[in-house]
C-alpha positions, 0 to 999 in steps of 0.5 A: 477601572482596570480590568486584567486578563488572564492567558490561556493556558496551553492546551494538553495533548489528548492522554493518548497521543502524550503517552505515544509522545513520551514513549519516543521520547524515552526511546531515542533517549534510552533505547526501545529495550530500556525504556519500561512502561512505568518510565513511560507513564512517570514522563507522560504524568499518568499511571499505569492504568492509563497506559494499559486503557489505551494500548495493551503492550509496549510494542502497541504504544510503536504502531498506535494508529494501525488499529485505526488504519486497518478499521478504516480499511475493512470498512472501505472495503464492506461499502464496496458497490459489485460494479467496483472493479475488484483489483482496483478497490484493494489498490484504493484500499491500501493507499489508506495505508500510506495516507496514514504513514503521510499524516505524520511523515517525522513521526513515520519516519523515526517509527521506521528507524526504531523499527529497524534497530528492534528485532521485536518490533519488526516481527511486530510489524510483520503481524500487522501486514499480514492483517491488512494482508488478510483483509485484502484476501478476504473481500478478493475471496468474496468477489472471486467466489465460484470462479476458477481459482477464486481463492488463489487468485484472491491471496496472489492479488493481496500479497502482491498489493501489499508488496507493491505499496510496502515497496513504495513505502519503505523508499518515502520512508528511506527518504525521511519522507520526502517527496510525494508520497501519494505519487510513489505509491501510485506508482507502485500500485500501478503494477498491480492493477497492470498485471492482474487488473481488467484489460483496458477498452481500446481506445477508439481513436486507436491508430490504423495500423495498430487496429490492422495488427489487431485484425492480423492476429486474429487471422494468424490464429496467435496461441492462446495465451501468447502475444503478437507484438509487431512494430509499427513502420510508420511511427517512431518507438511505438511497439503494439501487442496483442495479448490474451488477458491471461497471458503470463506477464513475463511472456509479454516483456520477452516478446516486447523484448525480442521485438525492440532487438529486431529493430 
């Protein structure tokens, strides 16, 4: 007795991810501005009703995972514990952002040169920075309430993250995605949490001499607000400061600065 089987045929993308499929398609074929949504749907093999259930506009069918990211975003935020170091959990918070972007790096890619060409797509994409942008601000807002500045240092925080991971960004995606792009936006967040985050403890094993020049500082009676940077005779290229948390971050590099000259 013989039997036959029969092959499976090959599964169909989810509606969703088809409809995006055939829009950048159609875009790289056509252009953004020539392509409608009824040429979407008729390659995609749906109608128009379809489109609409999933994304309200053709701009949307651009970004289709943003709405995704920003949620994933919020709620990582809301499971914040009060002893999570505020700085820190917006830079952790952010780098969702670039895992996402990461997920799909041919896709980001090409999303990143369309975007570029479509002045309404960048005015697009602008809006929904500003919405993570937002996002950011407010859980600073919160964790900044009743202190000096609270709200000021709340928007500072969360523009200057999103500025740092964009600027990491754009090169991975300048680059067609390669290298590490976990690594760049670490990188970059790493400024951020530099100037604004909290002061790290000194380390205990910390050298005799820079431990002096901790004590000499406090005996000069250093401004507040200014650093004491001296370097240390005894070490080669090591430069030790001393500043108040609240010191002006360019006021440190020009001390470091004058310091290295004197050398």
């Amino acid at each position: 007795m013989s039997s036959t089987t029969s092959r499976p045929e090959a599964a169909k993308p989810p509606m969703r991810e088809a409809l995006v499929a055939a829009a950048f398609q159609l875009f790289l074929e056509r252009g953004y501005e020539q392509t409608t949504v009824d040429d979407i749907v008729a390659l995609a093999g749906v109608g128009r009703r379809s489109f609409f259930r999933y994304f309200p506009s053709k701009e949307d069918v651009v970004f289709p995972d943003h709405e995704r990211c920003l949620a994933d975003m919020t709620a990582f935020l809301a499971a914040s514990e009060p002893d999570h170091e505020p700085v820190r959990r917006v830079c952790d918070a952010a780098r969702l952002v670039m895992l996402m972007y990461a997920e799909n790096p041919s896709f980001s890619v090409q999303r990143y040169r369309l975007t570029k060409r479509v002045p309404g797509l960048r005015a697009y994409e602008l809006s929904v920075v500003w919405r993570y942008e937002r996002a950011l601000a407010a859980y600073l807002r919160d964790r900044f309430a009743g202190t000096p500045d609270g709200d000021l240092r709340a928007d500072v925080i969360a523009a200057a993250t999103v500025a740092a991971h964009n600027n990491a960004l754009r090169s991975w995606l300048w680059s067609d995605g390669q290298g590490d792009a976990a690594e760049a936006v670490d990188h970059a967040l790493g400024s951020v949490r530099t100037a604004f985050g909290a002061a790290p403890e000194p380390p205990t094993d910390a050298p005799a001499g820079a431990r002096a020049d901790v004590r000499a500082g406090a005996r000069a009676g250093v401004a507040p607000g200014l650093p004491l940077v001296t370097a240390l005779p005894d070490e080669d290229d090591v430069v030790v400061v001393v500043s108040r948390r609240g010191a002006p971050l360019w006021r440190v590099v020009q001390e470091i600065e004058t310091t290295l000259a004197r050398k």
